[in-house]
TIMIGU-765382 format. One record per residue (C-alpha): x negated, y negated, z; residue number from 1; residue in one letter. Coordinates in Angstrom, 3 decimals. Example, Ala and Ser with C-alpha at 12.3 -4.5 7.8 and 13.67 -1.06 7.14 Angstrom:
px;py;pz;nr;rest
-12.300;4.500;7.800;1;A
-13.670;1.060;7.140;2;S
//
This chain:
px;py;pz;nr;rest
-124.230;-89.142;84.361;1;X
-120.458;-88.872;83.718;2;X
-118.807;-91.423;81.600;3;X
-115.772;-93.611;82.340;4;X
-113.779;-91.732;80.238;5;X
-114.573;-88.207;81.819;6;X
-114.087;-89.923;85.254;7;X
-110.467;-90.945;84.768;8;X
-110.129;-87.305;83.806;9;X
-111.196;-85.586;86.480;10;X
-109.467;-88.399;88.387;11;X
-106.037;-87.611;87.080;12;X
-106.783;-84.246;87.611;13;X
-107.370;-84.637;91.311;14;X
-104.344;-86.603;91.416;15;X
-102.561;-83.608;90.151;16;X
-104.054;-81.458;92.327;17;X
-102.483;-83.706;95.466;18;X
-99.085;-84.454;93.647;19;X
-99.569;-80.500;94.031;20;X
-99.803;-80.442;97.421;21;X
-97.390;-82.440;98.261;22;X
-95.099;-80.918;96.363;23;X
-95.678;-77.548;97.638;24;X
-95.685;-78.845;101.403;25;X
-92.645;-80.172;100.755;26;X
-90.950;-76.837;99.408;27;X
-92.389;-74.694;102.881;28;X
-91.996;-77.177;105.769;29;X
-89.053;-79.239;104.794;30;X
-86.459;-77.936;101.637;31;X
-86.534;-74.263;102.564;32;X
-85.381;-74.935;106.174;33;X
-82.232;-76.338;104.541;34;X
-83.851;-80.509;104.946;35;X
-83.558;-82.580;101.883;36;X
-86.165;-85.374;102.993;37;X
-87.512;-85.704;106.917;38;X
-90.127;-88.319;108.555;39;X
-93.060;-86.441;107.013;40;X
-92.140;-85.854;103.354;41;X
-90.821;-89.738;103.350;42;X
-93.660;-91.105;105.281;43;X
-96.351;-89.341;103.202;44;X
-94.179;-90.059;99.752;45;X
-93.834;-93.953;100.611;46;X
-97.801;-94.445;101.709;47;X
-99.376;-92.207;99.673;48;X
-97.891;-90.358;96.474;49;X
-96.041;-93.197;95.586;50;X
-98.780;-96.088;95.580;51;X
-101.389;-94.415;95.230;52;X
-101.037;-91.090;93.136;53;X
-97.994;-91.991;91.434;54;X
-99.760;-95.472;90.240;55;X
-102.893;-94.451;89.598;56;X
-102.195;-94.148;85.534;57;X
-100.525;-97.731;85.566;58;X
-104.182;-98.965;87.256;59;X
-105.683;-99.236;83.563;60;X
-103.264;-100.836;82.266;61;X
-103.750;-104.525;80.767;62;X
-100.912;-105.716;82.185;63;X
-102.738;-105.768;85.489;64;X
-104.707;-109.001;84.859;65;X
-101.108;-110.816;84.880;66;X
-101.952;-110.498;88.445;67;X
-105.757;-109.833;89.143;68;X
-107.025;-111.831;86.264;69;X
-110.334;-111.610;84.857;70;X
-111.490;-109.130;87.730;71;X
-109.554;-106.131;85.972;72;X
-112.884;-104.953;84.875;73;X
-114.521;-104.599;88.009;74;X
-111.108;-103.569;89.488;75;X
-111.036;-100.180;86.796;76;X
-114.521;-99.617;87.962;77;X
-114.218;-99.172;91.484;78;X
-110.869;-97.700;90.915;79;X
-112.709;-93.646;91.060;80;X
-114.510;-94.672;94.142;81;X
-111.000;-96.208;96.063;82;X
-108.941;-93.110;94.579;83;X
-112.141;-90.823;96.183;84;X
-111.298;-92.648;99.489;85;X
-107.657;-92.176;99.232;86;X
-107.994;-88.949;98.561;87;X
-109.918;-87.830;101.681;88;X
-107.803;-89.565;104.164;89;X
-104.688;-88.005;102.382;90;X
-106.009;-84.360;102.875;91;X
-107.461;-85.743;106.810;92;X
-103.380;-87.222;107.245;93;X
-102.411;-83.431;106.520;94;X
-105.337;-81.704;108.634;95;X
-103.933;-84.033;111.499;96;X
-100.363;-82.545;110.924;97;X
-101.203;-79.096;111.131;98;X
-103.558;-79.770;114.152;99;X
-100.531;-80.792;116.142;100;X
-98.493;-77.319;114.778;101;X
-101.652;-75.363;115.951;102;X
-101.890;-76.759;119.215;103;X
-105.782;-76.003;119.044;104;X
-105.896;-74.310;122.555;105;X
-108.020;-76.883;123.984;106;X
-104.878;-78.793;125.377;107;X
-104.136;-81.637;123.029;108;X
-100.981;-81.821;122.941;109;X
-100.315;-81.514;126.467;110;X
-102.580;-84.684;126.891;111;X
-101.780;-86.400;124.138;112;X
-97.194;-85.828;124.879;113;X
-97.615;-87.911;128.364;114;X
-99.024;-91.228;126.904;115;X
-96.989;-90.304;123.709;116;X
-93.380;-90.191;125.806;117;X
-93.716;-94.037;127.066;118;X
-92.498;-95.074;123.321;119;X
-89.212;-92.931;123.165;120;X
-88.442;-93.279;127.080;121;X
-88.584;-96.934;126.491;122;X
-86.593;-96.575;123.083;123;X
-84.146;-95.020;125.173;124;X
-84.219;-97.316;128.106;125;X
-83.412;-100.219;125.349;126;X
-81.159;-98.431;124.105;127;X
-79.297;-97.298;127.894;128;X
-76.909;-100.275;128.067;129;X
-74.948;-102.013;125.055;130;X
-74.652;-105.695;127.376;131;X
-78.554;-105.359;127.628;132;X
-78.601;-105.093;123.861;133;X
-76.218;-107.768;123.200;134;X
-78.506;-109.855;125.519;135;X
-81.662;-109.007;123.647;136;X
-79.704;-109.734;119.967;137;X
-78.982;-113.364;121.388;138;X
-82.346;-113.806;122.375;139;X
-83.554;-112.995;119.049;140;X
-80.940;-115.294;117.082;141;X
-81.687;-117.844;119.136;142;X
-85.625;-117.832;117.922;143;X
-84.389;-117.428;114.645;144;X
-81.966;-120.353;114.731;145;X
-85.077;-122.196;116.231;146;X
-87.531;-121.293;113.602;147;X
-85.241;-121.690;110.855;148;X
-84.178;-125.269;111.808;149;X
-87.211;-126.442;111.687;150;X
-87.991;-124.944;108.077;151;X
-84.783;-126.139;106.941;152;X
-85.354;-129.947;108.176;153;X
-89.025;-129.926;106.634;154;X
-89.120;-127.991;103.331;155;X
-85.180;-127.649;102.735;156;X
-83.386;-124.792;102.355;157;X
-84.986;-121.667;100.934;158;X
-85.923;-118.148;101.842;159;X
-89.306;-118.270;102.284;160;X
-90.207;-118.943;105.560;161;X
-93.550;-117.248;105.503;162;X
-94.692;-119.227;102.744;163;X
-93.777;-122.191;104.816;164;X
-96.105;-120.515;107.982;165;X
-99.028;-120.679;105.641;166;X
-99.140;-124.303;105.715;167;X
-98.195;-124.846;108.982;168;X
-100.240;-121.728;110.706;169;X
-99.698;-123.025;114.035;170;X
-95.949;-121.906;114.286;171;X
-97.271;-118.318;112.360;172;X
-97.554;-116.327;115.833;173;X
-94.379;-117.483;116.662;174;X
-92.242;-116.411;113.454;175;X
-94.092;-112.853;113.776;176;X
-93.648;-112.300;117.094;177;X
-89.589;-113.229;116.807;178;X
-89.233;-110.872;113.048;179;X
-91.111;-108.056;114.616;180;X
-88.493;-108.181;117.962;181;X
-85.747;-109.000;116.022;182;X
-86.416;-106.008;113.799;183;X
-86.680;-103.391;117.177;184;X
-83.532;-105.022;118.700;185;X
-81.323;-104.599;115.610;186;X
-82.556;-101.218;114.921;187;X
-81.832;-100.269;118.642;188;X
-78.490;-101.726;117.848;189;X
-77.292;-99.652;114.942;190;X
-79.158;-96.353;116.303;191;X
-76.486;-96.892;119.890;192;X
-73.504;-97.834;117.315;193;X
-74.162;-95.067;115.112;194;X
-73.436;-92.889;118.263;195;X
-70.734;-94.811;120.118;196;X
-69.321;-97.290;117.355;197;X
-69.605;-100.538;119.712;198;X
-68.432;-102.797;116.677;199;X
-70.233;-105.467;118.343;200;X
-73.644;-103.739;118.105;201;X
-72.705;-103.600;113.968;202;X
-72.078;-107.570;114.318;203;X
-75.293;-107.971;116.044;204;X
-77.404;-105.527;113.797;205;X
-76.036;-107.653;110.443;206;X
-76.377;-110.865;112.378;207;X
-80.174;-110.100;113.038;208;X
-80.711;-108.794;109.128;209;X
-78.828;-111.823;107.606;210;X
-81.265;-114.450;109.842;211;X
-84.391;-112.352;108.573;212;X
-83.096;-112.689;104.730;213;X
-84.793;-116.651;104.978;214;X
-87.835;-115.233;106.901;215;X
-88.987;-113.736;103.341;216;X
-89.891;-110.404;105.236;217;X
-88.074;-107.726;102.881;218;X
-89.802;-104.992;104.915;219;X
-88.599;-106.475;108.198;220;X
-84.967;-106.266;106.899;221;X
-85.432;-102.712;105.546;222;X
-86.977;-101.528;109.337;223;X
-83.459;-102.038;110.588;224;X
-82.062;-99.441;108.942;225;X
-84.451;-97.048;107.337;226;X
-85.342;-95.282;110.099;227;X
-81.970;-94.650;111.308;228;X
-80.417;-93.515;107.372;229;X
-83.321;-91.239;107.412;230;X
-82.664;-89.404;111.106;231;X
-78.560;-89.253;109.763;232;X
-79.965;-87.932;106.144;233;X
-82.325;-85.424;108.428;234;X
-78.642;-84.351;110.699;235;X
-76.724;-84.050;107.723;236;X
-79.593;-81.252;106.178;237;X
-78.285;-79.816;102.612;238;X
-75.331;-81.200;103.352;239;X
-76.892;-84.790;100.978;240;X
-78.045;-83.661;97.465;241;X
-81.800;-85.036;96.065;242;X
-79.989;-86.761;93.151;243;X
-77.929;-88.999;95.880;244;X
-80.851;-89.690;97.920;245;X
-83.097;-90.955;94.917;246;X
-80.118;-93.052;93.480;247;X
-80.133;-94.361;97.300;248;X
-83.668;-94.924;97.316;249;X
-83.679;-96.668;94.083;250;X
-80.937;-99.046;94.922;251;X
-82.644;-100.210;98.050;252;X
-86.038;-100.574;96.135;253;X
-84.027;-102.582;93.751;254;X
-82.723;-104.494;96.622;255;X
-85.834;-105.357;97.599;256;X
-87.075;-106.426;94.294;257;X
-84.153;-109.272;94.538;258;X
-84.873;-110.444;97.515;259;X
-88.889;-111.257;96.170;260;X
-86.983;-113.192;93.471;261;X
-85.065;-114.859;96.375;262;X
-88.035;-115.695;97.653;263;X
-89.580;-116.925;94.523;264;X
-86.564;-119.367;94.190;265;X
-85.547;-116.963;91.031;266;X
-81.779;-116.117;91.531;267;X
-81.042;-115.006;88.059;268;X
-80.011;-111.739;87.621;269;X
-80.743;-111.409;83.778;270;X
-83.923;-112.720;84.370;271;X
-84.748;-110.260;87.391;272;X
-83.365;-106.869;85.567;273;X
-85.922;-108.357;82.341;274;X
-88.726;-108.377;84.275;275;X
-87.867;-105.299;87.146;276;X
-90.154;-103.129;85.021;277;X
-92.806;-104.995;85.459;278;X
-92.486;-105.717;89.240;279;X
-92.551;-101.696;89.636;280;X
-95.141;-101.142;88.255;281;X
-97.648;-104.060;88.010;282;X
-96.259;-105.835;90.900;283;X
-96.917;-106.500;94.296;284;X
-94.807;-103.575;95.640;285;X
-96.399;-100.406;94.863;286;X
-100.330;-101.904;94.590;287;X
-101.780;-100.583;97.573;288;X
-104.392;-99.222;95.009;289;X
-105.182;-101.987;92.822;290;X
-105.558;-104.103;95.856;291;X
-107.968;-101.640;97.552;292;X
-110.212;-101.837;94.289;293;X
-110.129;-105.665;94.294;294;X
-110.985;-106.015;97.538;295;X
-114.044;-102.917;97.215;296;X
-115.039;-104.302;94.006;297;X
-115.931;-107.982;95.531;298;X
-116.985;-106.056;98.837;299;X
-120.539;-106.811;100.045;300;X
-120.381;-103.453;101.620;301;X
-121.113;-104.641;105.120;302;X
-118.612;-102.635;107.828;303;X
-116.316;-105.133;109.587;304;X
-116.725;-103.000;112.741;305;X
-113.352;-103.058;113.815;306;X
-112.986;-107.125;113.547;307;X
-109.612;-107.163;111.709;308;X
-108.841;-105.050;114.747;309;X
-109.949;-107.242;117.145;310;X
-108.306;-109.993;115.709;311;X
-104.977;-108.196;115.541;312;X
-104.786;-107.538;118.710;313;X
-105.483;-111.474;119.706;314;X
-102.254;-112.535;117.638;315;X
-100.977;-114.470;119.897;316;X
-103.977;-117.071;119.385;317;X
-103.288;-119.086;116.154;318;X
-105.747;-119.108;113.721;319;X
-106.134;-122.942;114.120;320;X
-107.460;-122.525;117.783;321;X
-109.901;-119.745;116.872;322;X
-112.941;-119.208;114.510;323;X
-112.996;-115.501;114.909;324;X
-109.263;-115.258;113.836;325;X
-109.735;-117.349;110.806;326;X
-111.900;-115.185;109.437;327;X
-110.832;-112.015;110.552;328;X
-107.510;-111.439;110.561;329;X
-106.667;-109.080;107.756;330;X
-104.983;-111.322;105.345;331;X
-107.850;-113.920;105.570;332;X
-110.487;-110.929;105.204;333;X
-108.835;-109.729;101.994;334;X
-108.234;-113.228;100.355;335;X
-111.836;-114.492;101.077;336;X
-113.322;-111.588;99.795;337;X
-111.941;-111.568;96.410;338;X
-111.824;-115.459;96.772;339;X
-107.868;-116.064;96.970;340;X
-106.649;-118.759;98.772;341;X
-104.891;-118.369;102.123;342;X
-102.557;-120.992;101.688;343;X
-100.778;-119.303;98.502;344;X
-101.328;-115.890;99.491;345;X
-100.264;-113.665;102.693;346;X
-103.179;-111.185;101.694;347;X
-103.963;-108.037;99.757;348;X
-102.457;-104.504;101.057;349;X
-105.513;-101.853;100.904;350;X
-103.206;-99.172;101.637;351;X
-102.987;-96.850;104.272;352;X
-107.056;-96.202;104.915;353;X
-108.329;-98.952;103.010;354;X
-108.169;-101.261;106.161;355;X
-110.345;-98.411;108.454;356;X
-112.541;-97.714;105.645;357;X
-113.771;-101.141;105.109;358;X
-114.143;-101.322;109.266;359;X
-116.007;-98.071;109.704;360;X
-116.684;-96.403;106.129;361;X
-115.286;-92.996;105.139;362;X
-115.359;-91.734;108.593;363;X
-112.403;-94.523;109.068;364;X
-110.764;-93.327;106.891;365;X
-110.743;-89.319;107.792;366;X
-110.079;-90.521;111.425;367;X
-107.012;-92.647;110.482;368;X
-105.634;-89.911;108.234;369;X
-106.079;-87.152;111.273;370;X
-104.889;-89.490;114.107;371;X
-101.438;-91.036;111.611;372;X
-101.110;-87.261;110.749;373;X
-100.780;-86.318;114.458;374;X
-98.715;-88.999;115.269;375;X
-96.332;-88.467;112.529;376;X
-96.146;-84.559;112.692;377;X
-94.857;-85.285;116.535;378;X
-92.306;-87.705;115.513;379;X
-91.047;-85.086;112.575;380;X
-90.779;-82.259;114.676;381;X
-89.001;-84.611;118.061;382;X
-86.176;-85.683;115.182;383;X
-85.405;-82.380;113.688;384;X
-85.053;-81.087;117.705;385;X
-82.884;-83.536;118.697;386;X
-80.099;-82.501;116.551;387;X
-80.161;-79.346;118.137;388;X
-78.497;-81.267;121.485;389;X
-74.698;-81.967;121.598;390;X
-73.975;-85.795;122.386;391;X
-76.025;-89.386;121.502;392;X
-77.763;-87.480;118.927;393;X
-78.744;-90.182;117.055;394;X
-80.257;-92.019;120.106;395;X
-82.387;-89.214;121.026;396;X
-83.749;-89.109;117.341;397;X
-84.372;-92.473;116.917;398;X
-86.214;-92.774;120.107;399;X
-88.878;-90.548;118.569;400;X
-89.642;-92.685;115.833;401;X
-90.973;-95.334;117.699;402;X
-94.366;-93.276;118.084;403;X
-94.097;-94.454;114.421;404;X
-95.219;-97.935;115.892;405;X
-98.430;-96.589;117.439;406;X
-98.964;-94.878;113.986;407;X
-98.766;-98.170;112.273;408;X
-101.305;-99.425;114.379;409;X
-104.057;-97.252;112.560;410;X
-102.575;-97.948;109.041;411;X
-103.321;-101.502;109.612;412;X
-104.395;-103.862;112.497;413;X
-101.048;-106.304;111.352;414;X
-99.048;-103.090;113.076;415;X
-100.390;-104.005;116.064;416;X
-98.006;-106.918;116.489;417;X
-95.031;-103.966;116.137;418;X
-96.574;-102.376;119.431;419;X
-96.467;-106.108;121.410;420;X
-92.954;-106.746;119.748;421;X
-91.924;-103.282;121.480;422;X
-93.452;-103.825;124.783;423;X
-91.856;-107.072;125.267;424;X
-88.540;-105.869;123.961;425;X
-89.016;-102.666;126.645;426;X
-89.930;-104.963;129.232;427;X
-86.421;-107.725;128.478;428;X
-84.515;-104.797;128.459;429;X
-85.964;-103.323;132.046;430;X
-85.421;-107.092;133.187;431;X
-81.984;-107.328;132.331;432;X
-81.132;-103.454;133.998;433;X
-82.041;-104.638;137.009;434;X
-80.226;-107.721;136.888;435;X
-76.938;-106.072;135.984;436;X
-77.886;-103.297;138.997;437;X
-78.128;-106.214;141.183;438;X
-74.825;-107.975;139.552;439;X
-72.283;-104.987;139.547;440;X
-74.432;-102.285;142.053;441;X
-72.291;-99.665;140.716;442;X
-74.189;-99.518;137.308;443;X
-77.173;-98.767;138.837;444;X
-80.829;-99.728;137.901;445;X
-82.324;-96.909;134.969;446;X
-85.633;-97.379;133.860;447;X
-88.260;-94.889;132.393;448;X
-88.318;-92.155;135.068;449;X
-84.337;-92.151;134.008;450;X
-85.641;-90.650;130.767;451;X
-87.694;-87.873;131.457;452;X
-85.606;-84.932;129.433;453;X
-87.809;-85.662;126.548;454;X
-89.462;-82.510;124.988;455;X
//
């Protein structure tokens, strides 16, 4: 039988092997065609090398039971079996990329582009008129000014408002359903003003970020923009060095960092840059691994059978008025299995397959690498094209990555919110077209079959 010692070996040799991979990939389908970083290479870097390969030698490290406590132990020991895990869905996420470049012959992309062209149509409808917008960004305020007030008149000011949700879960549906719309709205916003300059979409776009900073959603706030710095890093091609797009990288990570001491109620900055270190690498950041062991390592290794699933796609239903949510929506799941409580803690992150492996075992996993790998390969290649055209460039790219809402659907049932968020954004936005068509006639009424130049 192989010791501990020679299994962290031929761990970190697999983990080579990958970094590898990657790194290779990244040479033949991205730098040598003149690209610096596009949706693949950044996807694959921010859910995969990064948290998991890039982490795994921090996994061992002592300074882990700051934050897991006295399960370390068990946590190193399931570590080879979560990395094993990892591992196969990473190679399955690149199987499902070259699937879609092969086409297969059996017709899957042609049946697959038809359902996949509803998310970039309707990206584009959204984006189609900048009063629509505007409408759309004062909806959104609006339920922020509403949610915030009543944080602010019951716990006082502070930048936590999801900590506040856990102790009032009734209201929880409610603050997800307005971050995840505000977060499609704004980035609508700056993808349109990118193109035309509207300064009012700018206003609205830093209106919407500023509300989320007392949400305590750093992701939400980084959603805005991400997507739309990387299409404009993809236009400009070797035109943006590597050194300027790590040092921008590194600043918004940093960024983010501050805005978890925000949340914390921590707003020194000698005391953040002492402990930023730390929050790199033993924090709650870049721990998709550790979390996956916690959660394996307490893990009674019955499937869930798709019941965070299910109860993702009920999130409308608070948890209060339903048994089957309590205990099965994902951040419940995680905390009761390792025995955390729900009321200090929003729930551990298993990563990109951890959530489909503990569902439907390793063939979860595989099927959630292939079906993410498909997904993103088609949003990769739709970006890079639509450069190629001569006006609202960045409007036809940034339609394309909202397939990357589907894809976060399979990466974790809490993307399934995203997917509503989107729908009822597309469907406001359709409302208020054919308001304004009945209003001034002359503007006429677009909707999706006004969109149908998509490759």
């Amino acid at each position: 039988m192989i010791d501990m010692s020679m299994s962290w070996n031929i761990l970190y040799a697999i983990d080579l092997l990958l970094l590898l991979l990657f790194l290779v990939a990244y040479y033949r389908n991205c730098y040598r065609y003149g690209y610096r970083i596009d949706f693949w290479n950044f996807q694959v870097l921010l859910l995969c090398v990064i948290p998991a390969m890039a982490m795994l030698p921090f996994e061992r490290d002592d300074l882990n039971a700051i934050i897991v406590g006295r399960d370390l132990p068990r946590i190193i020991e399931a570590m080879p079996r979560v990395f094993l895990i990892t591992s196969t869905g990473f190679l399955a996420l690149y199987l499902g990329g070259n699937l879609w470049r092969l086409q297969l012959g059996i017709g899957m992309r042609r049946s697959t582009q038809k359902v996949l062209k509803v998310f970039p149509r309707t990206s584009l409808m959204i984006m189609s008129s900048r009063s629509v917008l505007i409408g759309l960004s004062t909806i959104c305020l609006c339920l922020q000014a509403i949610m915030l007030s009543l944080y602010f008149s019951t716990a006082g000011f502070g930048f936590d408002l999801r900590a506040y949700t856990f102790l009032n879960p009734g209201i929880r549906p409610f603050v997800l359903i307005t971050s995840s719309m505000t977060v499609v709205v704004a980035s609508h916003c700056f993808a349109r003003y990118v193109d035309t300059k509207e300064r009012i979409l700018l206003v609205c776009t830093l209106l919407a970020a500023t509300g989320l900073l007392f949400f305590g959603q750093r992701t939400n706030i980084a959603l805005i923009f991400i997507n739309v710095g990387l299409c404009y890093i993809i236009k400009l091609k070797n035109k943006v060095s590597i050194l300027r797009i790590v040092l921008m990288v590194a600043v918004a990570i940093t960024a983010g960092f501050y805005l978890s001491s925000l949340r914390d109620g921590q707003y020194s900055l000698g005391l953040f840059f002492a402990g930023l270190g730390f929050m790199a690498f033993y924090g709650n950041t870049f721990c998709d691994m550790r979390d996956f062991a916690w959660i394996y390592s307490n893990w009674d290794h019955h499937l869930w059978l798709g019941r965070t699933y299910m109860a993702g796609v009920a999130m409308f239903v608070p948890r209060s008025a339903s048994g089957f949510r309590e205990k099965w929506v994902l951040g419940v799941a995680t905390n009761s299995t390792v025995g955390i409580d729900n009321e200090l803690h929003p729930g551990l992150k298993p990563g990109l397959f951890g959530e489909s492996f503990f569902n439907f075992g390793w063939a979860g996993s595989i099927a959630t690498g292939i079906i993410f790998g498909l997904i993103l390969r088609r949003v990769d290649l739709d970006v890079k094209s639509a450069f190629e055209e001569s006006s609202e460039q960045m409007q036809k790219a940034f339609s394309a990555t909202s397939l990357l809402l589907l894809a976060g659907c399979f990466n974790t049932s809490l993307g399934i919110g995203g997917v509503y968020a989107f729908a009822a954004v597309g469907a406001l936005a359709w409302l208020g077209l054919q308001i304004r068509a009945l209003v001034s006639p002359q503007a006429g009424s677009p909707g999706l079959g006004s969109f149908q130049n998509l490759g």
